[in-house]
C-alpha positions as CSV (number, residue, x, y, z in Angstrom):
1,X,160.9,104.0,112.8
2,X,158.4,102.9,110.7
3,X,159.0,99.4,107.9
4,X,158.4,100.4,104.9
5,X,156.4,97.8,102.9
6,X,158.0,96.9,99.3
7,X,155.6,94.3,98.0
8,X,152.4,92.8,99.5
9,X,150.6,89.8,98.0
10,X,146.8,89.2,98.9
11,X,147.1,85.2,97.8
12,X,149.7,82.3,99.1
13,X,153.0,82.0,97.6
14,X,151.6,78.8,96.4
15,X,150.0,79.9,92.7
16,X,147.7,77.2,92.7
17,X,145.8,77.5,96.3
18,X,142.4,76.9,96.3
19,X,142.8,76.6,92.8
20,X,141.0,73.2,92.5
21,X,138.4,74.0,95.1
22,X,137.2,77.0,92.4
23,X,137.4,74.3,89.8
24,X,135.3,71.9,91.3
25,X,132.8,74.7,92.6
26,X,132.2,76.7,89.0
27,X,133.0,73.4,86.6
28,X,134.9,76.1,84.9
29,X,138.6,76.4,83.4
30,X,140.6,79.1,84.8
31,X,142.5,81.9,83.1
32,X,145.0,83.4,85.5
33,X,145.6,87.2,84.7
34,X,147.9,89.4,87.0
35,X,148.1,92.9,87.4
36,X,150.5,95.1,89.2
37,X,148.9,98.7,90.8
38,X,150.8,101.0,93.0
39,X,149.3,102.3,95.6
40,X,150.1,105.9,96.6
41,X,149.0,105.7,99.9
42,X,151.9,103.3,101.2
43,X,154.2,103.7,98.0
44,X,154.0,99.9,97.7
45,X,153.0,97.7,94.8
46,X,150.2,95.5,95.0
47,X,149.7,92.5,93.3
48,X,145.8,91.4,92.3
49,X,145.2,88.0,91.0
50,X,142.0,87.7,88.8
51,X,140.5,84.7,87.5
52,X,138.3,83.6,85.0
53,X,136.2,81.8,87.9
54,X,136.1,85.4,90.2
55,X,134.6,87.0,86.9
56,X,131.5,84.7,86.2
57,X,130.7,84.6,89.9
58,X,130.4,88.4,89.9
59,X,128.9,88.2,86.3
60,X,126.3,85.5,87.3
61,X,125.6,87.3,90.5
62,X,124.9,90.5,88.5
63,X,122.6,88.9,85.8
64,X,121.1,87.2,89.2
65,X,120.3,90.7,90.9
66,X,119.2,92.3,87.7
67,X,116.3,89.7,87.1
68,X,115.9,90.1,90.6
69,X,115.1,94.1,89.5
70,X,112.8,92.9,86.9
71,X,111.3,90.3,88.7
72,X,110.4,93.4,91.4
73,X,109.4,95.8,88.1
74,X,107.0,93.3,86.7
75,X,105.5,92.3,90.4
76,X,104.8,96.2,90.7
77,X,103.3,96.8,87.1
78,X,100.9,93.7,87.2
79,X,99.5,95.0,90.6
80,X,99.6,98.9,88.9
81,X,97.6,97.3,86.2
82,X,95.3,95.2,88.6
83,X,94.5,98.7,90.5
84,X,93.8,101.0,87.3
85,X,91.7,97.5,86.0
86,X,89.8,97.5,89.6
87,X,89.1,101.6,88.9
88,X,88.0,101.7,85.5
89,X,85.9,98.5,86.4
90,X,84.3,101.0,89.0
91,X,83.8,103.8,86.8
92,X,81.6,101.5,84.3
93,X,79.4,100.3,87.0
94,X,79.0,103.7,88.0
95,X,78.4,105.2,84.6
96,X,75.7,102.3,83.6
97,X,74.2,102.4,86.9
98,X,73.9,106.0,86.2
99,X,72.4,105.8,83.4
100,X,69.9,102.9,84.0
101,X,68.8,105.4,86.7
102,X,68.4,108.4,84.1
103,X,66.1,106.6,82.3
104,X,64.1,104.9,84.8
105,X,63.2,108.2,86.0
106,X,62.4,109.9,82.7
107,X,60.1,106.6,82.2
108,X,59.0,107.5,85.7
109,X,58.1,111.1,84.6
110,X,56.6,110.3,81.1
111,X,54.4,107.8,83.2
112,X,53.5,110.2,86.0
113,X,53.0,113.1,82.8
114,X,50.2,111.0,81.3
115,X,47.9,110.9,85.1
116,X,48.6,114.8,85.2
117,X,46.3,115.9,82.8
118,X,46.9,119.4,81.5
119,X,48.6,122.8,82.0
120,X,51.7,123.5,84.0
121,X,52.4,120.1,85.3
122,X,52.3,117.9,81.4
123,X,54.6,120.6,80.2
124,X,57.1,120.8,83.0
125,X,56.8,116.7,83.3
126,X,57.4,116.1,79.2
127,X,60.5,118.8,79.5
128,X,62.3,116.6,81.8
129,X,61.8,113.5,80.8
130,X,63.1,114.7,77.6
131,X,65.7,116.3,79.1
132,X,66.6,113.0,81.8
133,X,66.7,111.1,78.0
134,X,69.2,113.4,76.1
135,X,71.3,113.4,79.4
136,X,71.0,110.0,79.2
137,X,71.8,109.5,75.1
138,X,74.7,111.6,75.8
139,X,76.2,109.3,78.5
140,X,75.8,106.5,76.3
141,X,77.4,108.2,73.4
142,X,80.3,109.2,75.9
143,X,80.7,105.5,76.8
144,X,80.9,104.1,73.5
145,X,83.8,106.5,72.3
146,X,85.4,105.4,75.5
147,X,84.4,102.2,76.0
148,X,85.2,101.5,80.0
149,X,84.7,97.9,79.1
150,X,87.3,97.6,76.6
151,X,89.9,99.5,78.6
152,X,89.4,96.7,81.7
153,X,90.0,94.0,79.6
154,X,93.1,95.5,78.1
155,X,94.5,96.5,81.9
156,X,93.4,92.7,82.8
157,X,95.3,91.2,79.6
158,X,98.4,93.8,81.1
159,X,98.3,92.5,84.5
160,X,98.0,88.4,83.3
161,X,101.0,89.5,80.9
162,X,103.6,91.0,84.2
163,X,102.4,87.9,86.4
164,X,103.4,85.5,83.6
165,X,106.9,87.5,83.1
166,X,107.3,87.6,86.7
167,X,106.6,83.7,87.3
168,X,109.4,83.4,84.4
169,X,111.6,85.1,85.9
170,X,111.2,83.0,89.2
171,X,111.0,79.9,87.4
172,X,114.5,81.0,85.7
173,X,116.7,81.6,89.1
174,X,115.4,78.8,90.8
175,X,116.0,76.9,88.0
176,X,119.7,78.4,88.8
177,X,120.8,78.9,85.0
178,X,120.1,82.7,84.5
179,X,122.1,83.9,81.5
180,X,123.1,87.3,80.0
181,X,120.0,86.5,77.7
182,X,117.7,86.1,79.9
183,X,118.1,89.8,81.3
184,X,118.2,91.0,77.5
185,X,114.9,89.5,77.1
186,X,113.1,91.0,79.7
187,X,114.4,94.3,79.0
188,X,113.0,94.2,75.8
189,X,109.2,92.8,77.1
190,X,108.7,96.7,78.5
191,X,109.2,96.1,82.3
192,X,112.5,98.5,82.2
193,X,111.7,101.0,80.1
């Protein structure tokens, strides 16, 4: 003995319930559309009552957790940035270190060649200093096609660019007035793609 259920209705049989406390929460005008689905489960109609007011809360809370997702994106790609910045910062150090080393011992060697005097030790002395030199030539040559310098400041500039986009993006939802724009934007400054 089971009822069977013809039509079931979500709302109040009052059309307009809570109708003014939407109003007064969004500022909005509504647009009431209705739409009829039958549900196979229970073989009974159900009515769904949609609003203009239900659709820019779910919009605005979807533009909301998108920036959100940027925000996030940009927070991680400034501090990637800040990390590759803080290695390539190391590996110049490391290279002119090197190198000032390099030649302070082939000065060290053509200084040391001179108190020798003659024979075995001169030649073997004068060999690697030139050698420590070239080596040393080389590693400079190296570093000016790369230029470790140039790539730091271009990571820095990357990493000062995502913390500015990221403070925008704050700046915009606690302002509270995110817009469909506003995500378009920022999809288009790199962070997403």
């Amino acid at each position: 003995m089971h009822a069977r259920i013809t039509e079931f209705s979500f709302f109040s049989k009052d059309p307009d319930y809570g109708l003014e406390e939407l109003k007064l929460r969004s500022g909005y005008t509504t647009a009431t559309t209705i739409t009829q689905t039958e549900a196979k489960l229970f073989d009974t109609k159900v009515a769904t009552k949609t609003t203009r007011d239900d659709l820019d809360v779910n919009s605005k809370s979807t533009i909301i957790a998108e920036l959100y997702a940027i925000m996030e994106a940009s927070a991680d790609r400034a501090e990637m940035h800040a990390n590759i910045q803080e290695q390539q910062n190391n590996w110049n150090h490391l290279l002119l270190t090197s190198i000032n080393t390099i030649t302070i011992t082939a000065a060290t060697m053509v200084g040391l060649a001179e108190t020798a005097g003659t024979g075995a030790p001169l030649a073997a002395l004068k060999l690697l200093s030139t050698l420590l030199y070239t080596a040393a030539t080389g590693m400079l040559l190296v570093m000016n096609k790369i230029q470790p310098s140039q790539l730091v400041e271009e990571q820095r500039s990357a990493a000062r660019l995502f913390k500015q986009l990221h403070g925008q993006i704050r700046t915009t939802l606690t302002l509270g007035s995110p817009s469909r724009m506003n995500v378009k934007g920022r999809h288009g400054q790199g962070v997403c793609s």
